[in-house]
VOPAGU-2260 file (C-alpha; in pm, 1 decimal, decimal comma):
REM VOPAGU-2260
SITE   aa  ch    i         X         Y         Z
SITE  UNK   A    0    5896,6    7629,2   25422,1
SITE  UNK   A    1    5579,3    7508,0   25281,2
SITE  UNK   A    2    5547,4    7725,0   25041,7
SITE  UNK   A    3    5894,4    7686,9   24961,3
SITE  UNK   A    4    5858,0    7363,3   24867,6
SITE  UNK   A    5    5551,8    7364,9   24681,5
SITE  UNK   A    6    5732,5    7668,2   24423,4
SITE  UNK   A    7    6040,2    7437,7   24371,1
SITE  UNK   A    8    5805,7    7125,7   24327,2
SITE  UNK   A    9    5552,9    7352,7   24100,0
SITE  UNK   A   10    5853,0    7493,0   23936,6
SITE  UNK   A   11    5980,0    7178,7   23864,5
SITE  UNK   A   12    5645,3    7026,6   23669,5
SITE  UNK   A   13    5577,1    7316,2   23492,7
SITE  UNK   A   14    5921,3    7362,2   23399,3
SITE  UNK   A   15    5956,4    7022,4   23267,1
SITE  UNK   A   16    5610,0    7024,4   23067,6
SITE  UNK   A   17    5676,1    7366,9   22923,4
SITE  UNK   A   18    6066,6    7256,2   22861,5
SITE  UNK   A   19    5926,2    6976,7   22648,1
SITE  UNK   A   20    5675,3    7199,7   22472,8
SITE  UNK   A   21    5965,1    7427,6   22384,6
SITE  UNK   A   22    6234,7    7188,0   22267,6
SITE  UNK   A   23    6012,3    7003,9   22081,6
SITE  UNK   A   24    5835,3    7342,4   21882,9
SITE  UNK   A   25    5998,6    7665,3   21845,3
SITE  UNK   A   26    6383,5    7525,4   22004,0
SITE  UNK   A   27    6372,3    7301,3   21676,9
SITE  UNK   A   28    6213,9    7553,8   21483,1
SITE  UNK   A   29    6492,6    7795,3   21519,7
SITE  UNK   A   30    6772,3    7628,0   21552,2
SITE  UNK   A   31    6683,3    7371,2   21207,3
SITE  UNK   A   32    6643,6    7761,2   21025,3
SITE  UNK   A   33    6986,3    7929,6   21212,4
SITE  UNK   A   34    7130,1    7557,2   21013,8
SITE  UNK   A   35    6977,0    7600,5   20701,0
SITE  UNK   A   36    7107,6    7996,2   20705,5
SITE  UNK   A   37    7481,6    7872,1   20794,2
SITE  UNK   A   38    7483,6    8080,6   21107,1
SITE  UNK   A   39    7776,6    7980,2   21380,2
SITE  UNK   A   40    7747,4    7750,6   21669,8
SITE  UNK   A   41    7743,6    8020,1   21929,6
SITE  UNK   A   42    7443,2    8192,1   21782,5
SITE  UNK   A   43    7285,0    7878,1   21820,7
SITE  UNK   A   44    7374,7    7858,2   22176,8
SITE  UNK   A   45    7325,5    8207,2   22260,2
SITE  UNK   A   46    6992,8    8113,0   22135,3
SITE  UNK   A   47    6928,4    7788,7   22335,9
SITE  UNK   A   48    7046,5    7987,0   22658,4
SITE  UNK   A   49    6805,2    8282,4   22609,0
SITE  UNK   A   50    6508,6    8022,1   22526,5
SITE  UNK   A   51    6588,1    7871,1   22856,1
SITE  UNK   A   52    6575,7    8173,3   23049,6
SITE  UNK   A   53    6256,3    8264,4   22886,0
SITE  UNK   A   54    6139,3    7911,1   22998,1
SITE  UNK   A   55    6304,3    7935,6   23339,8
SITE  UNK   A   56    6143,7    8307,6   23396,4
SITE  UNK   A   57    5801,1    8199,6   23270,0
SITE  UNK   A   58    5731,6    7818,9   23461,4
SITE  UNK   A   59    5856,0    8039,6   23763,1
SITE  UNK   A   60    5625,3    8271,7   23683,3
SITE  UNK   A   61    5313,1    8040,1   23691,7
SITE  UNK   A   62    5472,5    7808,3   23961,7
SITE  UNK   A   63    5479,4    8125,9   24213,7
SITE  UNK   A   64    5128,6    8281,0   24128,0
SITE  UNK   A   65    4949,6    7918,2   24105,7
SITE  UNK   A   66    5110,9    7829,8   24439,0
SITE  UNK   A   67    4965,4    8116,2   24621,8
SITE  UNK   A   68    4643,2    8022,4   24516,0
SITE  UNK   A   69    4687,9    7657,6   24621,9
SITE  UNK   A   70    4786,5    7744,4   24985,8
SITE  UNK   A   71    4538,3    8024,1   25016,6
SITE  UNK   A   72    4269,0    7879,2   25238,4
SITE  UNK   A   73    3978,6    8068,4   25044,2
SITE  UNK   A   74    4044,2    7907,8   24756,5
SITE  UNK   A   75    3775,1    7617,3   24680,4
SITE  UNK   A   76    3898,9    7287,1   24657,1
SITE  UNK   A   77    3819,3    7193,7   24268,1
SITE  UNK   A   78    4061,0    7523,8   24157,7
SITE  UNK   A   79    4347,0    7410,3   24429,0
SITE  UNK   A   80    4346,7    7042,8   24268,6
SITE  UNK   A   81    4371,9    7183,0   23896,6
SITE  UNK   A   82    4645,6    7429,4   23989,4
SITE  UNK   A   83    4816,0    7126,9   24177,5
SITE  UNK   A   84    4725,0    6865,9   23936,3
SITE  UNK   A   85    4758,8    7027,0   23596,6
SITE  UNK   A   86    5146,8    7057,0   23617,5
SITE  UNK   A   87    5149,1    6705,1   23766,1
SITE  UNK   A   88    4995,6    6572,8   23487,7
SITE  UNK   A   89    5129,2    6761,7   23202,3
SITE  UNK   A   90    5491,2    6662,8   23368,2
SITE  UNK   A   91    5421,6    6278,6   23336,3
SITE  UNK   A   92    5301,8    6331,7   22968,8
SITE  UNK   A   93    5636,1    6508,2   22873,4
SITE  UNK   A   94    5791,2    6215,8   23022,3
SITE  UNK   A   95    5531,4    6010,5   22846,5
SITE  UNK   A   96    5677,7    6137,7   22500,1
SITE  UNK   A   97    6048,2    6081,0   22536,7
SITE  UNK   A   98    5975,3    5746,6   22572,1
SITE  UNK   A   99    5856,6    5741,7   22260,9
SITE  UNK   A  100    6116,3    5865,0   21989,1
SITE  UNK   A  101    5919,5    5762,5   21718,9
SITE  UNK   A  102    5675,0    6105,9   21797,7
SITE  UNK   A  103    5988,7    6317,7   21863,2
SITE  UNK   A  104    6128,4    6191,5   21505,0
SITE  UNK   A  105    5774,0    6202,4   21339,3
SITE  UNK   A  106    5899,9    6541,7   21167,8
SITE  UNK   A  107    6212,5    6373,3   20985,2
SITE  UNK   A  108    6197,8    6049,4   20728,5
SITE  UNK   A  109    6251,5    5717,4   20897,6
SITE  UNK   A  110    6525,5    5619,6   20608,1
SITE  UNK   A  111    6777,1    5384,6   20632,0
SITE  UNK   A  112    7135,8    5509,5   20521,1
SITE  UNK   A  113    7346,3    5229,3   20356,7
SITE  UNK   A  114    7737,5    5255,6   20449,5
SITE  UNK   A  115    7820,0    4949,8   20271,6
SITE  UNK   A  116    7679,9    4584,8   20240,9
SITE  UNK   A  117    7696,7    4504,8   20594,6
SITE  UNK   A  118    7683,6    4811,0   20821,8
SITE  UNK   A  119    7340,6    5061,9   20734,8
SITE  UNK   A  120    7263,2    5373,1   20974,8
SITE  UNK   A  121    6922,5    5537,1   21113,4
SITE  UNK   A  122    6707,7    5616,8   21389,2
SITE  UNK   A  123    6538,2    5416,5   21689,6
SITE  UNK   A  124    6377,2    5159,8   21529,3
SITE  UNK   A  125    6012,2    5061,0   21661,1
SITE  UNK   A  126    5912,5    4717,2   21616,7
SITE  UNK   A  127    5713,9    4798,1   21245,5
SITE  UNK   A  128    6042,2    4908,7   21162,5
SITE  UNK   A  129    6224,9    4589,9   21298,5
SITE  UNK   A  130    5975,0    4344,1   21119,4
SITE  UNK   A  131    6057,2    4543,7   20836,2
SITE  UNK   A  132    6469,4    4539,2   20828,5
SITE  UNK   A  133    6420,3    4170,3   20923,6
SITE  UNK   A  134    6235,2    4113,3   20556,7
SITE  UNK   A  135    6486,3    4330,1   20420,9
SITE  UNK   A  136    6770,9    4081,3   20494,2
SITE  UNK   A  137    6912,3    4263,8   20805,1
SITE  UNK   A  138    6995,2    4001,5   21094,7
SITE  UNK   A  139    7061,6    4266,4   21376,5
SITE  UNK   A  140    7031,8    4602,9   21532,3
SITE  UNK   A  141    7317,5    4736,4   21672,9
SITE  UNK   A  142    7184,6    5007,9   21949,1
SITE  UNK   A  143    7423,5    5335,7   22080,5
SITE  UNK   A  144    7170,1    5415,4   22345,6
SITE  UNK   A  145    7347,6    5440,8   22716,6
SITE  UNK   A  146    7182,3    5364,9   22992,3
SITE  UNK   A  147    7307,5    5662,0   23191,3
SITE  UNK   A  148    7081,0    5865,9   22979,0
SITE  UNK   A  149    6816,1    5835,0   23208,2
SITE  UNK   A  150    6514,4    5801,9   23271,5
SITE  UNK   A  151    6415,6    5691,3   22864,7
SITE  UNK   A  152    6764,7    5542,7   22741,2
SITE  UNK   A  153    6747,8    5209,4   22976,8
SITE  UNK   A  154    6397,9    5171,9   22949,6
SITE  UNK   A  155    6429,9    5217,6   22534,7
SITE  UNK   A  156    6691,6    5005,8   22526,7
SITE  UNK   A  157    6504,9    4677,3   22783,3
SITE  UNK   A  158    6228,4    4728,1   22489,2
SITE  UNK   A  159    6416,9    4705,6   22179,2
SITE  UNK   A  160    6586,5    4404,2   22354,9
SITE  UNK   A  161    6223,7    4270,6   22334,5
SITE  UNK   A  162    6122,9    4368,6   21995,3
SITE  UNK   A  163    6465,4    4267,3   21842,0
SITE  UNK   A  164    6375,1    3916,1   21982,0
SITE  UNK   A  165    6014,3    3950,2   21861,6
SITE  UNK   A  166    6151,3    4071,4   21550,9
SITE  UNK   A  167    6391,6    3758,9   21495,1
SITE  UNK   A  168    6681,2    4002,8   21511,3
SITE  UNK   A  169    7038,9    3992,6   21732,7
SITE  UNK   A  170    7027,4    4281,8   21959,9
SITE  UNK   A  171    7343,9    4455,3   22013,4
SITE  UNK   A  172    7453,5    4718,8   22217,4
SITE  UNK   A  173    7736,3    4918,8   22215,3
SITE  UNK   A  174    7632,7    5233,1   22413,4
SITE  UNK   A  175    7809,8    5579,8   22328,4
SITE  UNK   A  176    7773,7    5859,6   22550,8
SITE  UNK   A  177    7896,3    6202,3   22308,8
SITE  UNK   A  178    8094,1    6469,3   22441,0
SITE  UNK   A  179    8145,4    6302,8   22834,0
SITE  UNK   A  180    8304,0    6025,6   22760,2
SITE  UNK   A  181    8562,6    5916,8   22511,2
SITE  UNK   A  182    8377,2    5578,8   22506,3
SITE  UNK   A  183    8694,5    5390,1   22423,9
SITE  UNK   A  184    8534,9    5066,2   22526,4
SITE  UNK   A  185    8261,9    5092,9   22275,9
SITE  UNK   A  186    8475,6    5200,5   22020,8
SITE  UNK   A  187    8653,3    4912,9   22024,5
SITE  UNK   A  188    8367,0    4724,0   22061,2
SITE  UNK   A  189    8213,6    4855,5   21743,7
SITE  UNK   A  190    8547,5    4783,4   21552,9
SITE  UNK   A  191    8600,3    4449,5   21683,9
SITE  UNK   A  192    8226,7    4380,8   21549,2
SITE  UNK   A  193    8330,3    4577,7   21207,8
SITE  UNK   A  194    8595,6    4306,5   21172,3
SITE  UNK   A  195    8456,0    3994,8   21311,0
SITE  UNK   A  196    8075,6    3991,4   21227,7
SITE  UNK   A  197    7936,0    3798,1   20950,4
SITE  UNK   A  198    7519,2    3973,8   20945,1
SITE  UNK   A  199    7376,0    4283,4   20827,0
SITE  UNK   A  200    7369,6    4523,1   21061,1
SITE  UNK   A  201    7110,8    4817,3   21169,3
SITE  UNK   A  202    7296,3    5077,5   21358,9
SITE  UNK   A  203    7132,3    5355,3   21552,0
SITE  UNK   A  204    7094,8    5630,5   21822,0
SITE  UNK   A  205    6765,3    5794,7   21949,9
SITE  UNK   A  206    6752,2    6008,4   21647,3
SITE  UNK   A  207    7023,1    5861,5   21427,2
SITE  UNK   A  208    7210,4    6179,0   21400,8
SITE  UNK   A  209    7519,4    6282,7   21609,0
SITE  UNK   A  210    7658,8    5943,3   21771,9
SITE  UNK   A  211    7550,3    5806,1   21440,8
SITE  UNK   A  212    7786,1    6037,5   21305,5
SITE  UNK   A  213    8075,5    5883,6   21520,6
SITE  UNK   A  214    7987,3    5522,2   21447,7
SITE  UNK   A  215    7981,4    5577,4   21050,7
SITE  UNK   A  216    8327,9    5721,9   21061,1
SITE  UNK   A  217    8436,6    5414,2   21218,3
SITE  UNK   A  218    8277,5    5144,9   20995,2
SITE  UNK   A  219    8403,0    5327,4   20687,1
SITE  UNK   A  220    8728,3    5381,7   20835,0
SITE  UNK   A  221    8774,4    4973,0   20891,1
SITE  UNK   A  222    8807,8    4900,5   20482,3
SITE  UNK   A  223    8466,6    4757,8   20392,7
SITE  UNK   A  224    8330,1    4877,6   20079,7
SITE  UNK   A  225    8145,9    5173,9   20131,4
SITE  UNK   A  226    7831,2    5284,2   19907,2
SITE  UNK   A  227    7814,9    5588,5   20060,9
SITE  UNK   A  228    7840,5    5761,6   20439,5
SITE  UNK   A  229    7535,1    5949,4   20428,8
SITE  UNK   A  230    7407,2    5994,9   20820,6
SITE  UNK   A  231    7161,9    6254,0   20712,3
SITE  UNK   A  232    7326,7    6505,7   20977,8
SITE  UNK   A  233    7265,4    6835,7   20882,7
SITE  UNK   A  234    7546,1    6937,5   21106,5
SITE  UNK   A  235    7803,0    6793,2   20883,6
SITE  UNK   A  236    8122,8    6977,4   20767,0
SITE  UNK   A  237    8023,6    6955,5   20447,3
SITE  UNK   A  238    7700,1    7134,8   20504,8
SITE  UNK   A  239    7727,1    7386,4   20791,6
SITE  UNK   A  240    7907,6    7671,1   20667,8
SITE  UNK   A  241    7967,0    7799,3   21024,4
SITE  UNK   A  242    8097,8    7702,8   21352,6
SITE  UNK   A  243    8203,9    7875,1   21707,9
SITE  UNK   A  244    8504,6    8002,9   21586,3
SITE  UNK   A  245    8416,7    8103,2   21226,9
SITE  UNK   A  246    8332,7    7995,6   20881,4
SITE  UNK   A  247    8475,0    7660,1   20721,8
SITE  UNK   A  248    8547,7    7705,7   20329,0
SITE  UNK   A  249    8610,5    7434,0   20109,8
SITE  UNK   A  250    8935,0    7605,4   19903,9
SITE  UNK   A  251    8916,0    7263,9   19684,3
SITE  UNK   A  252    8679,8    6949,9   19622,0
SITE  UNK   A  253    8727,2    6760,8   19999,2
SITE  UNK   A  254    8957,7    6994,4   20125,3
SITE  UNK   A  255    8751,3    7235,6   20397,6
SITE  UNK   A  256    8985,3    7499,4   20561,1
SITE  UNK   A  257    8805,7    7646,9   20910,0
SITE  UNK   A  258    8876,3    7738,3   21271,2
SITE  UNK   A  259    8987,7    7487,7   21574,3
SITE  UNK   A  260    8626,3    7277,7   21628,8
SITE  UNK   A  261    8523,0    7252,7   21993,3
SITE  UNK   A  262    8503,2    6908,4   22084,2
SITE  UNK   A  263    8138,6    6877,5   22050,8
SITE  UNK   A  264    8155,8    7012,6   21695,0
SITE  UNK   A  265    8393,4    6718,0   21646,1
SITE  UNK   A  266    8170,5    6480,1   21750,2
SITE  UNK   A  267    7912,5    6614,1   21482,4
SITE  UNK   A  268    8165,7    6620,3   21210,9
SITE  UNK   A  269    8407,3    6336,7   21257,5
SITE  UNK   A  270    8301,5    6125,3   21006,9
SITE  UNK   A  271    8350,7    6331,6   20708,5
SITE  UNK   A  272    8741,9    6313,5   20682,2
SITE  UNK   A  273    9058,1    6148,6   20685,9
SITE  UNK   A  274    9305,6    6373,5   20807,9
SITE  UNK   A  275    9359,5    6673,6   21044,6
SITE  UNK   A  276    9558,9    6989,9   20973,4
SITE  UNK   A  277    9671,1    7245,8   21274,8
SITE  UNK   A  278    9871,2    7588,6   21193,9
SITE  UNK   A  279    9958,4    7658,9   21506,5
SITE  UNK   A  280   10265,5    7818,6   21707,6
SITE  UNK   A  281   10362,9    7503,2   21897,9
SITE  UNK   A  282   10600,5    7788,6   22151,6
SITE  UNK   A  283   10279,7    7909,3   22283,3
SITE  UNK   A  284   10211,0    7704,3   22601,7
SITE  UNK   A  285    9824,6    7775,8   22593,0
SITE  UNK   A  286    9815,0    7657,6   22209,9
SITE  UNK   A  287   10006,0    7319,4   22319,8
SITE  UNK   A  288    9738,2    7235,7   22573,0
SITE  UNK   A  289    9490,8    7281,8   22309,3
SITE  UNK   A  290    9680,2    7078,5   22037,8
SITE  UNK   A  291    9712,9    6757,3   22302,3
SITE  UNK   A  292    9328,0    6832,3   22368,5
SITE  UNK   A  293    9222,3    6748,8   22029,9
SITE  UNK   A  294    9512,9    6512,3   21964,1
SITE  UNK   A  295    9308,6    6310,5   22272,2
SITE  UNK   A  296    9003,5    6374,1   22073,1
SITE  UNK   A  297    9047,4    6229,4   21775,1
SITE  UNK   A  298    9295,5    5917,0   21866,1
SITE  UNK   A  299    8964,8    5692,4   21928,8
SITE  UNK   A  300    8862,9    5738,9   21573,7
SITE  UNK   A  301    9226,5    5640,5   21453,8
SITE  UNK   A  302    9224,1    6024,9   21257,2
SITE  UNK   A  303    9568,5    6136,3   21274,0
SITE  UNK   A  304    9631,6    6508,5   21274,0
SITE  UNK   A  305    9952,7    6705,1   21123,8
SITE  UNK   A  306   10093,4    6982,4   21325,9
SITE  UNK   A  307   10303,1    7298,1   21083,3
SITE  UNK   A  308   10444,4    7540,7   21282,7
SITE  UNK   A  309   10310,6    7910,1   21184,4
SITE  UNK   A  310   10313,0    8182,8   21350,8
SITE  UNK   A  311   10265,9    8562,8   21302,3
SITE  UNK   A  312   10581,9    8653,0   21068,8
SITE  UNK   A  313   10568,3    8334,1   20859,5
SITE  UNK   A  314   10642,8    8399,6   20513,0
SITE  UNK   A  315   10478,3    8390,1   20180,0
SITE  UNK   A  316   10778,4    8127,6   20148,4
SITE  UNK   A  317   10730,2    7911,5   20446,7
SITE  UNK   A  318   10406,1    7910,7   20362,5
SITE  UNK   A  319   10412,8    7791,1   20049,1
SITE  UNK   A  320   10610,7    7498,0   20184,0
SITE  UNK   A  321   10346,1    7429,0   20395,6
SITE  UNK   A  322   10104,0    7423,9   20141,6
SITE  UNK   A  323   10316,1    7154,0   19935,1
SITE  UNK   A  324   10338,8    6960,9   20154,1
SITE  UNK   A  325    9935,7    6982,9   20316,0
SITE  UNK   A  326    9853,7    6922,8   19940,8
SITE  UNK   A  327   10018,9    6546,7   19966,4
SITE  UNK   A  328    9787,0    6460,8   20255,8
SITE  UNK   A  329    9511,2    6213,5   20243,5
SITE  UNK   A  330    9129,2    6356,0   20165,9
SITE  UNK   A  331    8896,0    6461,5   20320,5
SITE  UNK   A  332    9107,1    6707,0   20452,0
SITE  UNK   A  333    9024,4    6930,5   20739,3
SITE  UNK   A  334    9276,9    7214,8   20786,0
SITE  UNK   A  335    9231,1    7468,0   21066,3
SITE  UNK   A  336    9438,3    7803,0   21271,0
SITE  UNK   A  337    9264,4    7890,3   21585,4
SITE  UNK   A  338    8996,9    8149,4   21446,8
SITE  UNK   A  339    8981,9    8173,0   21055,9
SITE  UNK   A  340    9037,9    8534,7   20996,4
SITE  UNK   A  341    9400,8    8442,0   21187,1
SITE  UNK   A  342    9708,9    8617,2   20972,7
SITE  UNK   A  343    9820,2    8308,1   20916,3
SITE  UNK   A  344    9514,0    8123,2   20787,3
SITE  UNK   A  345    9448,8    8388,4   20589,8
SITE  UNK   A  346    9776,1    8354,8   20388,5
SITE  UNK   A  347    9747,2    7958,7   20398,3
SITE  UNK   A  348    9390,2    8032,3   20208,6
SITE  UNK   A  349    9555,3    8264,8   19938,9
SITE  UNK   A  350    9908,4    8058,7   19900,3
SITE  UNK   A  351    9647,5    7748,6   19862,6
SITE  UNK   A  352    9439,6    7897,7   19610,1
SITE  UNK   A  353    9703,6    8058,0   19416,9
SITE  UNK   A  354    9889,1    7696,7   19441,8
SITE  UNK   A  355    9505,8    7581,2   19227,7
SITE  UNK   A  356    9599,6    7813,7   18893,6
């Protein structure tokens, strides 16, 4: 049991330290060049996975050989307390560095993203960076961090309470939690501040990127004058060329025709547009689950999503009223099948185009 105990525990440290090492090296590494080379979502995460079996295989690995070392009696007491303490250490100074976001982001540019006059977007701000939005004219920082993210969320968030103050700025927080929640409650929070406040606002995340994407949609969506809804999200629809289910082509300027987004991809993208397409065969009982799915998806955010009725022997004439009527819709327009080399989005794509000459 002993040695049972001090694998898992070994395991554990190593796995953590090395976990860190990895995510914050060759994990971003890869996955920033599979973005920049448009490839899908799932060889992304068929690449996370097989980095964290590496990871898993390898602290293992060292956990297991180091710990029969430690509990082998001929081994001299300065080499058992570096095998033992090593790990221990190196695990407290991974947690050391998520508690400071301002390392993990020191690879991107600490820019502030204007959405209009009131409402600007970015990154966790240190207090440098608060002294510095306060001379800029903003009155308050508005932060998405959760405090179920634990252990660095609650313990970011009780210190940029502190610096706000410090800083001479309101703190707000109206804490999102993507992809597990719906976060309803902080929706409406956010709108009911979109509508009501009278300052300049700073609003962030831990590294101003995908629940930054959420909020942006929002603030743009509630009629103030936007300058422009750059979140600097290199995930966004009008960027990544390719998701889970297949490519997404823009067939004309802000209208993007793709597969059915998984909800996380959703939560990446959802700021970029104004209205949601489905071609789908509303008989199939297995394609009406998944149409309710993302109708509950994207209700929050007040997007409200068309359904045309295809199916596998719609015609060049059906869908050419479909098209007509698509091309009266509000833009950004994000039109989508199930997979994109379906039969029928494959004839919406050429009855669209052909609709252009």
């Amino acid at each position: 049991m002993k040695k049972v105990i001090t694998v898992i525990f070994l395991w554990l440290c190593w796995g953590f330290a090395l976990g860190t090492l990895l995510l914050l090296g060759p994990t971003r590494w890869l996955l920033n060049y599979e973005r920049e080379k448009g490839m899908t979502g799932s060889t992304e995460n068929t690449t996370v996975i097989i980095l964290i079996i590496i990871l898993a295989i390898a602290s293992f690995a060292v956990a297991y050989f180091s710990s029969k070392s430690i509990l082998n009696p001929a081994t001299g007491a300065t080499k058992r307390l570096a095998l033992s303490g090593i790990p221990v250490v190196a695990a407290l100074f991974a947690v050391y560095v998520f508690f400071h976001p301002d390392w993990i982001n020191s690879d991107r540019e600490n820019k502030v993203n204007s959405l209009n006059t009131s409402f600007s977007t970015g990154s966790y701000p240190e207090l440098d960076k608060m002294i510095e939005l306060k001379s800029e004219g903003f009155t308050a920082v508005v932060s998405l961090l959760h405090p179920a993210v634990v252990p660095f969320e609650p313990v970011l968030l009780e210190k940029e309470k502190k610096n706000a103050a410090e800083a001479g700025l309101e703190f707000i927080s109206i804490p999102f939690l993507p992809w597990v929640s719906e976060n309803e409650n902080s929706i409406d929070s956010l709108r009911s501040l979109i509508k009501k406040g009278q300052g300049k606002y700073y609003v962030h995340c831990y590294l101003g990127m995908d629940r930054i994407a959420a909020a942006s949609r929002i603030i743009n969506q509630e009629g103030k004058t936007v300058i422009h809804s750059d979140t600097g999200n290199k995930d966004s629809l009008f960027l990544k060329k390719k998701f889970e289910r297949g490519n997404v082509v823009e067939i004309e300027k802000d209208v993007f025709l793709g597969p059915q987004l998984t909800k996380e991809e959703y939560f990446f993208v959802i700021g970029n547009f104004r209205q949601v397409v489905a071609l789908r065969n509303m008989k199939d009982p297995e394609i009406k689950i998944h149409v309710e799915e993302e109708k509950k998806w994207l209700q929050p955010f007040k997007i409200p999503i068309q359904i045309f009725e295809v199916h596998g022997q719609t015609s060049a004439t059906e869908m050419q009223k479909i098209v007509n009527a698509v091309k009266s819709l509000p833009k950004p327009l994000f039109i989508h099948g199930f997979f994109t080399d379906d039969k029928e989005i494959i004839l919406f794509e050429d009855t669209y185009r052909k609709s252009l000459n």
